[in-house]
C-alpha positions as CSV (number, residue, x, y, z in Angstrom):
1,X,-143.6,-72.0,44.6
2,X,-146.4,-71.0,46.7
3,X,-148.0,-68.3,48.1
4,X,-150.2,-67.1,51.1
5,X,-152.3,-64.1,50.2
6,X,-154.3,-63.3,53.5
7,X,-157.2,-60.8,53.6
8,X,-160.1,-59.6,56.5
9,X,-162.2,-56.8,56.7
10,X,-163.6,-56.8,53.3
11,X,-167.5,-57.2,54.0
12,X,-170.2,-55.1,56.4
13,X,-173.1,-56.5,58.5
14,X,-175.3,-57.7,56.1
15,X,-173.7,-58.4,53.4
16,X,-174.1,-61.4,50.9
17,X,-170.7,-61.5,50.0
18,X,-168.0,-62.1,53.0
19,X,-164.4,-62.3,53.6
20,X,-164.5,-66.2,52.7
21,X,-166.2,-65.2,49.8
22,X,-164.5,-62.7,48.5
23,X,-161.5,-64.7,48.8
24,X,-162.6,-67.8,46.6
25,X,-163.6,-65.5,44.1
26,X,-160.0,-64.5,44.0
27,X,-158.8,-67.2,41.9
28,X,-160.2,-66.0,39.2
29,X,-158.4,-63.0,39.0
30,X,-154.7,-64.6,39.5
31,X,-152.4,-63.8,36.8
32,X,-151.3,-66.9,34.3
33,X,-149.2,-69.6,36.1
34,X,-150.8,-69.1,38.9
35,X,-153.8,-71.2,40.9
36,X,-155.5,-71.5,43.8
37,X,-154.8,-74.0,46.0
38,X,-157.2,-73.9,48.9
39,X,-158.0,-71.1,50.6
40,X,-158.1,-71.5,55.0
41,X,-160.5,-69.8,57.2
42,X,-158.9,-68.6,60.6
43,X,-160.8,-67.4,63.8
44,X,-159.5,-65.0,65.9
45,X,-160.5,-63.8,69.1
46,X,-164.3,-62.5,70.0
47,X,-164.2,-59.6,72.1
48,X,-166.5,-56.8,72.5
49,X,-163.4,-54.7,72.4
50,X,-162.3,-55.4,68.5
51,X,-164.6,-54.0,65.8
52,X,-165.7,-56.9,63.5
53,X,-168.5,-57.8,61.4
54,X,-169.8,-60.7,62.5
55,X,-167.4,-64.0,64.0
56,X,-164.1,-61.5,63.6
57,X,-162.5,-64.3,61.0
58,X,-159.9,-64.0,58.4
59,X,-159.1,-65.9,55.3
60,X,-156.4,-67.2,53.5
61,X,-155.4,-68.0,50.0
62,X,-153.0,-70.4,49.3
63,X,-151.4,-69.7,45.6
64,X,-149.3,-72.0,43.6
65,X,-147.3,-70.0,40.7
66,X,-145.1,-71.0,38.6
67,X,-142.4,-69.3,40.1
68,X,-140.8,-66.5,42.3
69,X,-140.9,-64.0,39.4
70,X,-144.8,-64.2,39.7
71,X,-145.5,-62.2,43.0
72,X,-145.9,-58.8,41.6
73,X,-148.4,-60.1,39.2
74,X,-150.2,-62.1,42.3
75,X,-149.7,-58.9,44.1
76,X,-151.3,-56.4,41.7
77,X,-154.3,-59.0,41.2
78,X,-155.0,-59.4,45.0
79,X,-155.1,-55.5,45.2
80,X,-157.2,-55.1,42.4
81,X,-159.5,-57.6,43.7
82,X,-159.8,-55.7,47.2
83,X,-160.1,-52.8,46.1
84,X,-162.9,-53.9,43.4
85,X,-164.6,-55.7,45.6
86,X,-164.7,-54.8,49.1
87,X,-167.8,-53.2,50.1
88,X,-168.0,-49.7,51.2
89,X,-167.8,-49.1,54.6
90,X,-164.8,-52.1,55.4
91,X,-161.5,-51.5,56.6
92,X,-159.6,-54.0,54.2
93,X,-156.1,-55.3,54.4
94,X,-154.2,-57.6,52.4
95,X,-151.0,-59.1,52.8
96,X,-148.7,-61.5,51.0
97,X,-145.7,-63.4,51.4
98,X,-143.8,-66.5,50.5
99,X,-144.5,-70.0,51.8
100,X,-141.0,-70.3,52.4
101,X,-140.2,-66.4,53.8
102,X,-143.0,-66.1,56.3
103,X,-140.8,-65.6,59.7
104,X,-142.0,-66.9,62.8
105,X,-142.6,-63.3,64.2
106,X,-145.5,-63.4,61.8
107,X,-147.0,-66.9,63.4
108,X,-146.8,-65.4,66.3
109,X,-148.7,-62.2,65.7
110,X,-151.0,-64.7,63.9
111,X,-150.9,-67.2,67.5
112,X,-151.8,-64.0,69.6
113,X,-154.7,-62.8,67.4
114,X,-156.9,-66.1,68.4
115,X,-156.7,-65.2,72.1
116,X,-155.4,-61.3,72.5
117,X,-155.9,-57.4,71.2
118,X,-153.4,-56.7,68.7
119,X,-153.1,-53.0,66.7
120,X,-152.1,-51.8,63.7
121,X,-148.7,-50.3,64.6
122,X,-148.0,-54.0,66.1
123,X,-148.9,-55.3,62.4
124,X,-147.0,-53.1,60.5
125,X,-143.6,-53.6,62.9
126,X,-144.1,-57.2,62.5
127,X,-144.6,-57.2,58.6
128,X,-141.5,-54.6,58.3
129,X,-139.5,-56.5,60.4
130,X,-140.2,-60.3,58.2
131,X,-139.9,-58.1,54.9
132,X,-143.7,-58.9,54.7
133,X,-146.0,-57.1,51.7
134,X,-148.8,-56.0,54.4
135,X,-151.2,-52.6,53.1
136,X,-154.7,-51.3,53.9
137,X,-157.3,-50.5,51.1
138,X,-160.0,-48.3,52.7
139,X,-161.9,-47.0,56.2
140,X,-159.8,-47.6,59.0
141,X,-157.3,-50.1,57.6
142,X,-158.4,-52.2,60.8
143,X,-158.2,-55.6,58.4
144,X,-154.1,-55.2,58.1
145,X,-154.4,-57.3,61.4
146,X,-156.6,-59.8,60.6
147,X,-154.7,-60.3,57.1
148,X,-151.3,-60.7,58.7
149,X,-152.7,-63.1,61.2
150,X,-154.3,-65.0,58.6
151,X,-150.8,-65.8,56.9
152,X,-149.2,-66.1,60.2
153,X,-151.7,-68.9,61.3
154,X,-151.6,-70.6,58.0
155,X,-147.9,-70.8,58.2
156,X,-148.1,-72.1,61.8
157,X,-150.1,-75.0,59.6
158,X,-152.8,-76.2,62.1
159,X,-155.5,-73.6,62.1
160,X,-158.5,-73.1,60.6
161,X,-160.3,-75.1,58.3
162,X,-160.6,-75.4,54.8
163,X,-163.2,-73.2,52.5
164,X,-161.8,-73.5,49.0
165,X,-159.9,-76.9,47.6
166,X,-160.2,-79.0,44.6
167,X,-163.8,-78.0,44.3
168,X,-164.8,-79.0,47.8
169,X,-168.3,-77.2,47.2
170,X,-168.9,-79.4,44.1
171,X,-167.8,-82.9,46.2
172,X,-171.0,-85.5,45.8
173,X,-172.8,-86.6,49.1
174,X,-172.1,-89.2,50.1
175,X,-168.2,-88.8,48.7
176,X,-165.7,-91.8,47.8
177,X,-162.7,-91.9,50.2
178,X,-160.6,-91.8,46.8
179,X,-162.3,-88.4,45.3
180,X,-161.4,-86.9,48.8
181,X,-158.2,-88.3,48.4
182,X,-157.3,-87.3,44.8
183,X,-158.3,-83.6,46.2
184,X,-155.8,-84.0,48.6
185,X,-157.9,-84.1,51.1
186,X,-157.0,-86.9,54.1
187,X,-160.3,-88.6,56.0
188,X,-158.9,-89.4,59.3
189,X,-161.0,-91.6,61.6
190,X,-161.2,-89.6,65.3
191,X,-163.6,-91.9,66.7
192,X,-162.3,-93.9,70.0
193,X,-161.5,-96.9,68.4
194,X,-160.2,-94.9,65.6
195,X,-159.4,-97.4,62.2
196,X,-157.6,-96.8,58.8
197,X,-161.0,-95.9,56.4
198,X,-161.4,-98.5,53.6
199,X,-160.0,-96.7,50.4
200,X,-163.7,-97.8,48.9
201,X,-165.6,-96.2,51.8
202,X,-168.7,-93.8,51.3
203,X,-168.0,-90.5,53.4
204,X,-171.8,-89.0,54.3
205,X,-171.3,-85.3,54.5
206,X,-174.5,-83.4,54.7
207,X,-173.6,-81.7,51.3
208,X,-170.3,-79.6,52.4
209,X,-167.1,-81.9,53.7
210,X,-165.2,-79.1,55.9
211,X,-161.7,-80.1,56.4
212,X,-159.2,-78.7,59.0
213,X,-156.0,-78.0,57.8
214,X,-153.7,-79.8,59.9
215,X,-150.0,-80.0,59.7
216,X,-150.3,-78.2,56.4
217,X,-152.9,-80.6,55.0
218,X,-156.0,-80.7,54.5
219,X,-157.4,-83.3,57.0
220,X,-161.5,-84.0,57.2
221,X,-162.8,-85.2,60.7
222,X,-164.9,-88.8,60.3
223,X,-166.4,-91.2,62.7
224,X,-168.2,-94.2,61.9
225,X,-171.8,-93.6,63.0
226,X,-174.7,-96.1,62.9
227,X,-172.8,-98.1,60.2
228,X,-172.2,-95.2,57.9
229,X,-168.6,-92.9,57.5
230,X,-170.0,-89.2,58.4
231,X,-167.7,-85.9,58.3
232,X,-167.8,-84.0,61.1
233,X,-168.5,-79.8,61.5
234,X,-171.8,-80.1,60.0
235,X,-173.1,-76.2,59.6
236,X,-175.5,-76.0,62.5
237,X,-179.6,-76.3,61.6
238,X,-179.8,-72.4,62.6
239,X,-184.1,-73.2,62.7
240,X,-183.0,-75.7,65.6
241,X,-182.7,-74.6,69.0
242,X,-179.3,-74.9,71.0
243,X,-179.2,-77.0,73.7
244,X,-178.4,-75.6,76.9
245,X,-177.8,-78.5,78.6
């Protein structure tokens, strides 16, 4: 059994600790039988119109559990964890649902998010109507949107890209196809001859691989460059200028 446990609005301008963050650290709260099993960073539309901290992005955590009879438990852990550490001056919001009980109102909502305004009162409908657990936990409750789009996009299965699974951070550089692999994490050659990657092949990801998830997967972008497998998504040299050309 699995489920998605989506949360924004949890950080203010400045902050060391962000949504992404805050939602890693999650797993160490979840009740026995359950566990993290990645946790999926979603971007949703920029606009000068919709308050956000910094990127306006949302995060999700995907839980296994042990079984159905576990989501008050996951439930009462996410909240506590919100409401512990969200930094004052947010507008948190949290929601949960089943993997198999998210309707496709709510990956719609989550669709519209990445490229239109939504509200709150648009959230909430959508939640009530898909029986969807969907609350706000301080300031403004503005993150209820950015939380249901969050589980709406990770249903929808290719959005985002991977933050948290089988201790990505941790991965060595350069990585062995079959570590990436036995984290359940697929290398897929988009180059424009694109191969199958040797199963022995060295992966060279400047320290942090940063897979997409892709058809519900977790899918990291290679090429073969100079004679040497490199991911792809690097986090920009932010001392480095940016070309304008």
């Amino acid at each position: 059994m699995k489920f998605y446990v989506g949360f924004d609005d949890t950080d203010v301008l400045g902050s060391e600790i962000g949504t992404g963050k805050l939602v890693r650290s999650l797993e160490q709260k979840l009740p026995a039988g359950a566990r993290m099993w990645g946790v999926v960073r979603h971007q949703l539309l920029v606009d000068e119109r919709i308050p956000a901290t910094s990127h306006n992005s949302s995060a999700c955590a995907i839980v296994d559990a042990d079984g159905a009879g576990l989501l008050d438990a996951i439930r009462n852990a996410a909240i506590k964890h919100i409401e512990e550490a969200a930094l004052e001056g947010s507008d948190p919001g949290l929601c949960i649902a089943r993997v198999d009980a998210v309707p496709r109102t709510v990956v719609e909502f989550g669709l519209s998010c990445t490229h239109s305004i939504e509200t709150q009162k648009q959230a909430m409908r959508t939640a009530n109507d898909g029986l969807i657990h969907l609350s706000g936990h301080g300031g403004t409750n503005d993150g209820i949107i950015g939380a249901l789009a969050a589980v709406g996009l990770t249903a929808h299965g290719w959005s985002g890209r991977l933050i948290e699974r089988g201790g990505l951070r941790n991965l060595p550089d350069p990585v062995p196809v079959s570590e990436l692999l036995a984290n359940e994490i697929t290398p897929i050659d988009i180059g424009r001859d694109s191969v199958n990657v040797p199963p022995d092949a060295l992966i060279y990801t400047s320290g942090w691989p940063r897979p997409r998830f892709c058809g519900g997967r977790a899918v990291l972008p290679i090429r073969l460059h100079e004679g040497r497998w490199i991911s792809l998504g690097a986090k920009r040299d932010k001392t480095r200028p940016v070309e304008t050309k």
